[in-house]
C-alpha positions in Angstrom: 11.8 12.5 -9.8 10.3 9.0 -10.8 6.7 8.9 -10.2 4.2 7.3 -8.2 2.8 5.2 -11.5 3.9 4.2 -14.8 2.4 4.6 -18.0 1.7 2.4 -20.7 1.4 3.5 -24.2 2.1 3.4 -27.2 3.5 6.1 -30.0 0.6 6.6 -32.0 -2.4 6.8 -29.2 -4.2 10.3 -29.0 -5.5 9.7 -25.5 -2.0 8.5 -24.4 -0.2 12.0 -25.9 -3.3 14.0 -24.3 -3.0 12.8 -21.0 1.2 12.9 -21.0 0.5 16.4 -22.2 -1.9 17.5 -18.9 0.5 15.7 -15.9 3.7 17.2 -17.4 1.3 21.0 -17.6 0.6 19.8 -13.8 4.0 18.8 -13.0 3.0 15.0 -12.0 5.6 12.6 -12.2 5.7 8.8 -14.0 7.5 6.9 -15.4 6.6 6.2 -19.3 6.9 2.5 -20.6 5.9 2.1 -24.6 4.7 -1.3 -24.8 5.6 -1.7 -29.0 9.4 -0.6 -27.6 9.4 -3.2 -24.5 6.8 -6.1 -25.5 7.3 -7.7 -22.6 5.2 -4.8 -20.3 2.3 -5.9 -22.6 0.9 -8.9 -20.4 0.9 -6.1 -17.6 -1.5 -4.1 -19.7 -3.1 -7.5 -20.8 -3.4 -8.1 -16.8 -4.9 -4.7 -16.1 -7.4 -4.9 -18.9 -8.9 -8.1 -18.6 -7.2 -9.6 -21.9 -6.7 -6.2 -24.2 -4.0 -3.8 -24.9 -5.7 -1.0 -23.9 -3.9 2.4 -23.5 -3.2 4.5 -21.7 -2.9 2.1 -18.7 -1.6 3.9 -15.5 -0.4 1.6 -13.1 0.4 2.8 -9.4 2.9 1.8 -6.7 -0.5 0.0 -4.7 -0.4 -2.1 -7.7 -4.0 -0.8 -8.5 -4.5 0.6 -12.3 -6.7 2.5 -13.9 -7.2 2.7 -18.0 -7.8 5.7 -20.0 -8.1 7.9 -16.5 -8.7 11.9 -17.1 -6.6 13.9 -15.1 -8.9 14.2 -12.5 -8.9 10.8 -11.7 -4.9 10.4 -11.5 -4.8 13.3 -9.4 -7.6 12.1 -7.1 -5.5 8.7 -6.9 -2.7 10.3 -6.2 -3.8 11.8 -3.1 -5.3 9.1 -1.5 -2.0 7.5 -2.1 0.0 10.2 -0.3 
């Protein structure tokens, strides 16, 4: 099942492993982009962070994102997008 938001990340960030880690625990679904694999999603991330490849940026099917979220905060956005 392809999720509600993809991921962007790269293969060597912590917080990107961490957080992959806790929504496949939970069973959340997303779709994974690595942005050193397809350069061309990093102008998304760019977009979403005002300039810098930050990561982990989740972006969701309103088109909102969020950068570095916790669980918590995926999970709350999930529901208000249900």
């Amino acid at each position: 099942m392809a999720g509600s938001f993809t991921m962007y990340s790269t293969p060597w960030c912590g917080y990107c492993h961490r957080l992959k880690s806790q929504l496949d625990r939970e069973g959340i679904g997303f779709d994974m982009v690595d942005i050193e694999q397809q350069p061309e999603a990093v102008s998304i991330v760019e977009e979403a962070n005002n300039g810098n490849q930050t990561v982990p940026t989740l972006v969701y099917s309103d088109g909102t994102s969020q950068t570095n979220p916790s669980l918590a905060q995926v999970k709350e956005k999930l529901a208000s997008l249900a």
